[in-house]
N, C-alpha and C positions, 0 to 999 in steps of 0.2 A: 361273034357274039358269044357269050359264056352261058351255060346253062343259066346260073344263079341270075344274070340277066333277062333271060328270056322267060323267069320264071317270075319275076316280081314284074316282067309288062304285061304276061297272062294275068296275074291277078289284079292288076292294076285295070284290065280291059274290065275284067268281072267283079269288080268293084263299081267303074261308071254304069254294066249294064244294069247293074242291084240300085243303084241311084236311080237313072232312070227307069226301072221298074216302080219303085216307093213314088215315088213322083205323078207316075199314071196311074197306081191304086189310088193315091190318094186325091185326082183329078174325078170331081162330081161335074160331069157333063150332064145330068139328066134334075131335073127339082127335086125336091124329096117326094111329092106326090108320085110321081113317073118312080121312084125309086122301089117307093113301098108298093103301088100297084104290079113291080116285076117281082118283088118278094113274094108278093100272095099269088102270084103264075107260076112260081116255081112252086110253092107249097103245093098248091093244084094238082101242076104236071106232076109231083111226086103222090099222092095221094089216085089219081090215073092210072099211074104208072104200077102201082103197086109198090113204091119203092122209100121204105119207113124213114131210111138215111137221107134223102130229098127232102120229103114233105116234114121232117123234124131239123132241117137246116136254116127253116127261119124263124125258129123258137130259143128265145134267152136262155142259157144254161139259169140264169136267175129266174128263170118263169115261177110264177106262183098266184092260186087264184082265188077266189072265196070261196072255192066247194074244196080246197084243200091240195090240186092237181100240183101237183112239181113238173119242172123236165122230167126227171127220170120216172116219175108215174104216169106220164103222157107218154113218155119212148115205149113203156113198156105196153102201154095200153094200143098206140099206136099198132106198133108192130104185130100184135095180134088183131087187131080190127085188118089190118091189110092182108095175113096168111089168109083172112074169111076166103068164103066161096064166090062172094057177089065182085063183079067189074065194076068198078066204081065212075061214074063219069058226075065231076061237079060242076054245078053254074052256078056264078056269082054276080048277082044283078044288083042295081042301085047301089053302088059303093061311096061313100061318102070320106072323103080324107083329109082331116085337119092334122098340122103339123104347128108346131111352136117350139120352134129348138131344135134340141136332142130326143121332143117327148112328142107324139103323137097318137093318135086314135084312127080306124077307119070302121065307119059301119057298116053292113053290108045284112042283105038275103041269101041265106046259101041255100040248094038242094043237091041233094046227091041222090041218085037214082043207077040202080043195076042195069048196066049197059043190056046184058043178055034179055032181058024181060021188063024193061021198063018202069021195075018197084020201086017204090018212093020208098028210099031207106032213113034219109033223113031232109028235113027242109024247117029251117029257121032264121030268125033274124038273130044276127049276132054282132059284135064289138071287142077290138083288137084294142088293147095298149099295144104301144112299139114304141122303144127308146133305141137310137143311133147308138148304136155299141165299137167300141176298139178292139178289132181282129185281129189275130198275127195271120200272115201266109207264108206257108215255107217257112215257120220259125221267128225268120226276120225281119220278112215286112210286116207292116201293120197298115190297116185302112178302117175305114168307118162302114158301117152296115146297119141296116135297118135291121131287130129282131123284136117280135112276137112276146113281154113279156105279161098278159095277163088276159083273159079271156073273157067277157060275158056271154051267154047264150049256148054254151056245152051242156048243160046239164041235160037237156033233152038226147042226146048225143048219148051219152053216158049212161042213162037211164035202158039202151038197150044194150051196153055190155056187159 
């Protein structure tokens, strides 16, 4: 077999693998409820975690809200509410998820409380937009993802940074 052969069935193999990868992004095994209730677990676990790049992974680069917040004034704000000194552990009770389309709402109670000492840093009732957005991964594939783009019930949030 000739190099130039052996070279066009390697890309030929990594050709079908990149198909069937695009194929199983793009395969929604779970409802859109199940979808977006793992969206706002990762935000969670990243806001726990302390870790700004998580918990701003499931917010729209188009996010925009009526106190004025952008992405990039949320990342920023973000990121310094998490360097704070407090552990953050959040609970999210009575969530409520309608979905219609690409467009959907979830309500919820949240509270966040300082793991260390028990402080009720913050506790509200709040409201997500979230439109199904088209992602690239690796560049080349694309799939669909639920993000975060408009917020009610921040502003008591906001009122202690």
């Amino acid at each position: 077999m000739t190099k130039n052969r052996v070279i066009v069935i390697i890309a030929l193999v990594l050709v079908l693998l990149g198909v069937r990868y695009q194929v199983a992004l793009n395969r929604q095994t779970e409802s859109d409820e199940q979808q977006i209730a793992s969206l706002i677990q990762r935000g969670e676990s990243g806001v726990e975690r302390k870790n700004a790049r998580e918990a701003m992974s499931i917010v729209s680069k188009d996010y925009k809200d009526s106190i004025g917040m952008t992405y990039r004034v949320m990342q920023i704000r973000v990121a310094n509410a998490l360097d704070s000194a407090e552990n953050p552990d959040v609970t999210i009770t009575q969530p409520v998820i309608r979905t219609n389309g690409d467009e959907g709402t979830m309500q919820f109670h949240v509270r966040v409380v300082d793991r260390r000492n028990d402080t009720n840093l913050f506790e509200h009732d709040m409201t997500l937009q979230l439109r199904k957005e088209k992602l690239h991964k690796y560049l080349i594939f694309t799939s669909h993802e639920w993000r975060v783009t408009s917020t009610q019930g921040l502003e008591g949030v906001l009122e202690g940074m």
